[in-house]
FITIDREN-503130 format. One line per field, with one value per residue (C-alpha): residue number from 0; x, y, z. Coordinates in nm, 2 decimals. Each point is the difference from the previous one (the first is absolute). Last residue first. Layout:
<sites>
num: c(NUM;...) .
px: c(X;...) .
py: c(Y;...) .
pz: c(Z;...) .
</sites>
This chain:
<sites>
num: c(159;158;157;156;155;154;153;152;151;150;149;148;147;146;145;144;143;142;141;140;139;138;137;136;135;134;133;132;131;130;129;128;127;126;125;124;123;122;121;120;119;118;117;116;115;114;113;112;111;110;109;108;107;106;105;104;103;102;101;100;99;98;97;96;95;94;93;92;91;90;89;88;87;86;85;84;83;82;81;80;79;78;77;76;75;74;73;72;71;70;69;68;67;66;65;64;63;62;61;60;59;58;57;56;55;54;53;52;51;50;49;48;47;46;45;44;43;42;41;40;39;38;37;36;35;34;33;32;31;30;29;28;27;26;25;24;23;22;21;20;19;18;17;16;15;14;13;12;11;10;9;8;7;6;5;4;3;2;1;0) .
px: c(5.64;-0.12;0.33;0.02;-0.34;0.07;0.27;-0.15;-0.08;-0.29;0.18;-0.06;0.04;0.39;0.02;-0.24;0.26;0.26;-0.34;-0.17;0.31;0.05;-0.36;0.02;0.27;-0.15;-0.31;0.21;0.17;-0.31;-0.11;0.28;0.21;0.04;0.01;-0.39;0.04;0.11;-0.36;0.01;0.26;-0.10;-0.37;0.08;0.24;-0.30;-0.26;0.22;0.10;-0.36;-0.12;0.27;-0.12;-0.38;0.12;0.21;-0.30;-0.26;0.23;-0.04;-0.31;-0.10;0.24;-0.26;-0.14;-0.08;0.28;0.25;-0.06;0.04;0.31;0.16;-0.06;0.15;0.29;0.04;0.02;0.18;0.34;0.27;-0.05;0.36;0.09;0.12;0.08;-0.20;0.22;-0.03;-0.03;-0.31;-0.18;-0.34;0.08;0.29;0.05;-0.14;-0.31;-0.19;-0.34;-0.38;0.06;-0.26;-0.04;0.41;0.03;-0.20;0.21;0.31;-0.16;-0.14;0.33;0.16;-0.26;0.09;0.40;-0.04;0.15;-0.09;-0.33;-0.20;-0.30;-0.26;-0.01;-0.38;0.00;0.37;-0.13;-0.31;0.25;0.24;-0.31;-0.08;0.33;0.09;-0.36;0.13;0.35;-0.12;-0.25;0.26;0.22;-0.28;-0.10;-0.34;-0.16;0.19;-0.16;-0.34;0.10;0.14;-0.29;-0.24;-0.33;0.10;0.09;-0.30;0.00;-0.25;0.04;0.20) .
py: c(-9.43;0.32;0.07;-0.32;-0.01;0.32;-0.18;-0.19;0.28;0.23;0.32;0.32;-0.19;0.05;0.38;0.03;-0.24;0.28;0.23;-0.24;-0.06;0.41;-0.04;-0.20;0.16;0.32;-0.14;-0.17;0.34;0.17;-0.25;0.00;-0.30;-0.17;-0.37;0.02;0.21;-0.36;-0.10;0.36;-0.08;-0.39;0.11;0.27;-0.25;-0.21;0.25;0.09;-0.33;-0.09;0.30;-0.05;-0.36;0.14;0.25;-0.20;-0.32;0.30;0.13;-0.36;-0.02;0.26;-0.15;-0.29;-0.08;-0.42;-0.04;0.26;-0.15;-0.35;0.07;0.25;-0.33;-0.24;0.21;0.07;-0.35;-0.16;0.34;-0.22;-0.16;-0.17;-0.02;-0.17;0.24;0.03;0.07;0.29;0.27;0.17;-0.11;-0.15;-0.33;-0.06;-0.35;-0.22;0.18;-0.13;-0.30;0.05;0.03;0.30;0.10;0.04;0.15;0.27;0.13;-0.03;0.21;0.24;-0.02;0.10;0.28;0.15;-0.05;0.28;0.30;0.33;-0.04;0.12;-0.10;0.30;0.22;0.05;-0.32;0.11;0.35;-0.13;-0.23;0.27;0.20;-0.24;-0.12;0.38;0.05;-0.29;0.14;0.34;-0.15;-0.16;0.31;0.19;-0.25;0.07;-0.21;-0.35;0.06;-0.01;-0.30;-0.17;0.10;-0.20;0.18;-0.02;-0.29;-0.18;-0.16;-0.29;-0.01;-0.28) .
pz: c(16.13;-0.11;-0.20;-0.16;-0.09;-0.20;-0.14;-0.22;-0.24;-0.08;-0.08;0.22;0.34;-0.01;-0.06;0.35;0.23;0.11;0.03;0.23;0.19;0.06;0.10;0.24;0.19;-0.05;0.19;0.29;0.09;0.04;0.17;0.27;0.04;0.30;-0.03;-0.08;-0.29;-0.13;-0.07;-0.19;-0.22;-0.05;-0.05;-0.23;-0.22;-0.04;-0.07;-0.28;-0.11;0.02;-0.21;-0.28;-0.05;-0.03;-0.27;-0.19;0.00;-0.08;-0.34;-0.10;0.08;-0.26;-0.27;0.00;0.28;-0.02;-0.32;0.20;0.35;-0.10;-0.16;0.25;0.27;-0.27;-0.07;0.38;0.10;-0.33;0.08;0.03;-0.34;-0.04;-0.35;-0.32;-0.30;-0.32;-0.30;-0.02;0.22;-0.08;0.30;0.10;-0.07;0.25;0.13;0.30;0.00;0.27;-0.09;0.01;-0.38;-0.07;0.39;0.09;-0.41;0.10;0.29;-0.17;-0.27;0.28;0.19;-0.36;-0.01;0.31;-0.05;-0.33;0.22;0.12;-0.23;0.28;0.19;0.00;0.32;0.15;0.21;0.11;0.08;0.21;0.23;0.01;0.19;0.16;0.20;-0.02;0.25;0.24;0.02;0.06;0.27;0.14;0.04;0.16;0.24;0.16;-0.26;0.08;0.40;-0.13;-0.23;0.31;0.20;-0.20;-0.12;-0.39;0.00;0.14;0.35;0.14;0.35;0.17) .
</sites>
């Protein structure tokens, strides 16, 4: 078998005579550059709790097993659903700073994209034209766009 670059495979040659895909493809960036251009915002204070959380996981190698990071008073036991996340934003924030932050929410947004656009257009295959396939996509791109503004768990949630 001969060696094949990208760029010279058939599939990709086929992939650009597809209107709708390409649309798709060129939103996929272009929502990509406007979410690494769009600050994170203060919608809520749950980022900086997952960064306290987050913190506390490296200082006592250990899960909350009460709130600290709360005004509620006094402290109440809890669950900490969220360890995974906390200690990924954590590491992300004190390696990046707010910079990768804003990277993680836009690279997360990008695969749930280019996720749902594969599942539409894998499923163009049952008959549906691409037209059709493209607005499908996007429709579940914009129903998921108000979610990816705030760093939260969920995100993962969403791509998974």
């Amino acid at each position: 078998m001969g060696r094949h670059t990208f760029l010279n495979s058939s599939r990709f040659l086929t992939i650009l005579h597809k209107p709708s895909l390409l649309y798709c493809l060129a939103l996929c960036a272009l929502s990509f550059v406007a979410f690494l251009q769009w600050p994170i915002m203060a919608g809520d204070t749950d980022l900086w709790r997952h960064l306290a959380y987050g913190r506390y996981l490296f200082a006592h190698h250990a899960l909350p097993h009460e709130t600290f990071f709360s005004f509620i008073s006094p402290p109440r036991a809890i669950v900490d659903y969220f360890w995974l996340f906390q200690t990924l934003v954590y590491l992300v924030y004190s390696s990046f700073d707010y910079y990768g932050l804003v990277l993680l929410r836009a690279l997360m947004w990008l695969a749930t994209l280019a996720l749902i656009f594969r599942y539409v257009f894998t499923a163009q295959a049952y008959g549906r034209s691409p037209a059709w396939s493209a607005f499908i996509g996007v429709l579940c791109g914009l129903v998921l766009l108000p979610r990816f503004l705030l760093v939260r768990p969920h995100m993962f949630s969403y791509l998974f």
